[in-house]
N, C-alpha and C positions, 0 to 999 in steps of 0.2 A: 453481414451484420454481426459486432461483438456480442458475445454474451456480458451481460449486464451481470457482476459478482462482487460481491465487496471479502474482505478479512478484518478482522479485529484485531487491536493492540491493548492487550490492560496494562496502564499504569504499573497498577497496583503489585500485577506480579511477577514482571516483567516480560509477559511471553504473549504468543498470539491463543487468542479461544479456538480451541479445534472445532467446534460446532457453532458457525454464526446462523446457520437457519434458522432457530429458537430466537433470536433475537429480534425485540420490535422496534423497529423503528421510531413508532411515535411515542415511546419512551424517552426517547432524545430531544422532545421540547423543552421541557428541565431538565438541567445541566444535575440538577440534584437529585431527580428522581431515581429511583431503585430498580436495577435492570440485572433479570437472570441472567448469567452467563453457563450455566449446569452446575447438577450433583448439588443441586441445594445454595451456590455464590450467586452474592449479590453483590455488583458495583454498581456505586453513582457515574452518571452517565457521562460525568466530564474526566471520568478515566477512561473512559472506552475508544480512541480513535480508529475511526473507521477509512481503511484506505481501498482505494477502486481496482481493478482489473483493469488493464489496459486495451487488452485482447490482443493483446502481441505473446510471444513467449522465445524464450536466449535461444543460441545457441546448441543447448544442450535440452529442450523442451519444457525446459521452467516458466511456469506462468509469471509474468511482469506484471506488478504493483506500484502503481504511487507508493513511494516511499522505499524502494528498491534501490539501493545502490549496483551499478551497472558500472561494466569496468569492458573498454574499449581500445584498442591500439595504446596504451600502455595509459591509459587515463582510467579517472573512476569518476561518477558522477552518481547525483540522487536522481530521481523520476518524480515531479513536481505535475500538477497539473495546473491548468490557465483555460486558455482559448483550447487547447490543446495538450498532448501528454508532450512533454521534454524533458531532457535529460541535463540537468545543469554540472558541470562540469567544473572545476575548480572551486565548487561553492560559489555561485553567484555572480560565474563570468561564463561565455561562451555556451550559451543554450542552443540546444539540438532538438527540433523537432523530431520525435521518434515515430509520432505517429503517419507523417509524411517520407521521415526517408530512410525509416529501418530496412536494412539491409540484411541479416541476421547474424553481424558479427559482436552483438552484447550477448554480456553474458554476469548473470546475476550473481553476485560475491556476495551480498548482505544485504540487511536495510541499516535505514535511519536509527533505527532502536535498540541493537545490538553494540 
């Protein structure tokens, strides 16, 4: 069984929060409401995108995240989730189930935010 982990992306300053454990989830009812991020920051909550764990990890022991750009046999693709985690490739052609048939030849180059 996966461990169940999320990461945070602010907007606001363009980097991930090093500590999401503080963070409440049911502060994300409203999109408006006021949610600690540490050391005293405060964003509204429709800056904060929260992306999953996959419970896969690259080639090289990097934990894999939705929103992970992965880069494969000379290709790159994002990590979108659905029914399932996959890895969309060309932007929106050619979906790869990763969670059925990861092999361990990805290997995480970036994400979507960078």
């Amino acid at each position: 069984m996966r461990e169940i982990k999320f990461r945070a992306w602010d907007k606001i300053s363009e980097e991930f929060i090093s500590d999401t454990k503080n963070i409440e989830l049911r502060n994300f009812t409203n999109p408006d409401s006021l949610v600690p991020i540490g050391d005293g920051i405060f964003r509204e909550a429709k800056n904060i995108v929260f992306e999953q764990f996959t419970g896969l990890t690259d080639k090289n022991g990097v934990e894999i995240y939705e929103g992970d750009i992965l880069f494969v046999d000379e290709s790159r693709g994002a990590v979108r989730s659905g029914l399932s985690w996959y890895v969309e490739f060309n932007f929106d052609q050619d979906l790869n189930d990763i969670a059925n048939s990861y092999d361990g030849r990805y290997e995480v180059c970036g994400n979507i935010h960078e």
